[in-house]
N, C-alpha and C positions, 0 to 999 in steps of 0.2 A: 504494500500500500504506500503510495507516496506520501510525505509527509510534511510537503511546505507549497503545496499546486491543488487545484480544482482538476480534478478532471472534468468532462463536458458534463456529467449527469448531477456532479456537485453543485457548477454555477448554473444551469437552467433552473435544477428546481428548485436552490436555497433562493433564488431571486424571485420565480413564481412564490415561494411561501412566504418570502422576507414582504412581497408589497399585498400578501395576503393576512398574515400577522399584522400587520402595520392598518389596515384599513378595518380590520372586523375588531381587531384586541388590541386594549392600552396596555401595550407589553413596557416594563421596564428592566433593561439589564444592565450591570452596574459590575466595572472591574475589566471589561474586554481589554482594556488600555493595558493589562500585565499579561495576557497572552501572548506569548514571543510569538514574533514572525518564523520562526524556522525551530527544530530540536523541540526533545520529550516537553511534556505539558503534563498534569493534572486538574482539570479541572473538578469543584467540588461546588455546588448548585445547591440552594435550598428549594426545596418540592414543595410550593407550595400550591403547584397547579398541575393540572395533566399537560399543558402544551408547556411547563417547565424547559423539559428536557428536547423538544422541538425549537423552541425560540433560541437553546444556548448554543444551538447548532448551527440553527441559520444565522445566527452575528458573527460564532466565531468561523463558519463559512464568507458571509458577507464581508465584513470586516476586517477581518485577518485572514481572509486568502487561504484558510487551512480545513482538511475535515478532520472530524474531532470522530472516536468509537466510544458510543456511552456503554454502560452497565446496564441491561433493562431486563425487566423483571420477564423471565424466559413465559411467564402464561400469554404475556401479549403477542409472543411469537405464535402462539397456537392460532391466534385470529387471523384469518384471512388476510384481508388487506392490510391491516396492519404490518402481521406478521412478514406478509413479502415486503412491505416499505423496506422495515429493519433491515431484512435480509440484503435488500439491494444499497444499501448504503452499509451494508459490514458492521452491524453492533452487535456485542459481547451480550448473548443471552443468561441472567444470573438465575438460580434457584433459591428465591427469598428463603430467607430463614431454615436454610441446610446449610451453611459453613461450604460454601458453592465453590472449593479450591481450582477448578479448572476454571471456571469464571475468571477469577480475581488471577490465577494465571497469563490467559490472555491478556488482563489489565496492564499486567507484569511488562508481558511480550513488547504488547503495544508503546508502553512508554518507551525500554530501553531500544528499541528500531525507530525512536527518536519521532513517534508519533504523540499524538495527544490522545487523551484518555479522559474518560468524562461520569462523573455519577453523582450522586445526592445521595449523601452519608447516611438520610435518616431511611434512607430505601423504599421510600411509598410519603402520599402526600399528607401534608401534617400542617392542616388550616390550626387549630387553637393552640397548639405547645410552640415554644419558642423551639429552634434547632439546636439539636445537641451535637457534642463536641463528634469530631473524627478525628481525634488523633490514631485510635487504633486502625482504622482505614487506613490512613495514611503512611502508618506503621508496615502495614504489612505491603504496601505499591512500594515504598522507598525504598 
């Protein structure tokens, strides 16, 4: 996977969603400015929405010129359309709440081949608690 270019299916459809995000949802994301242009990334996103992990995509698509492999919770891969989106844009399917070590392998992979890597520590969306710490996440990618 390249790790500092769009390929053509990156920038057509981060642009189709990016001016579709932008018209239907008052998205806010905050921090794009510390995602290097080039070399490993982790990204770590608070979930506080289902299209969370689609908008952090299309910025750090749009924006920084780079595609990002999140961590997503493998049942949405079972869905149809869903499921093939992920798959054609290459995301790391995790098995919530089994200690997912091939998961979080890929994670692994993905960073040190100098790509970016992408999740929301608290693993699922979390409207009323504030976001808890990931240090152990973070522990175990580094």
């Amino acid at each position: 996977m390249p790790t500092s270019e769009l390929n053509a299916w990156w920038a057509v459809v981060s642009a189709v969603a990016n001016a579709a995000m932008r018209t239907v949802f008052r998205v806010r994301v905050e921090g794009d400015g510390y995602v290097p242009s080039k070399g490993s990334a982790i990204i770590a996103f608070n979930h506080v929405s289902v299209i969370d992990g689609p908008a952090v995509g299309i910025v750090v698509a749009r924006r920084c010129r780079r595609r990002s492999r999140f961590l997503v919770a493998a049942e949405v891969f079972d869905k149809h359309l869903p499921g093939w989106i992920l798959r054609s844009f290459d995301q790391i399917p995790i098995r919530r709440g089994q200690g997912d070590v091939n998961a979080l392998d890929e994670a692994i992979h993905t960073v040190k081949a100098g790509a970016i890597a992408a999740l929301a520590p608290e693993g699922r969306v979390k409207r009323t608690e504030p976001p808890r710490c990931c240090a152990s996440i973070a522990a175990w990618l580094g």
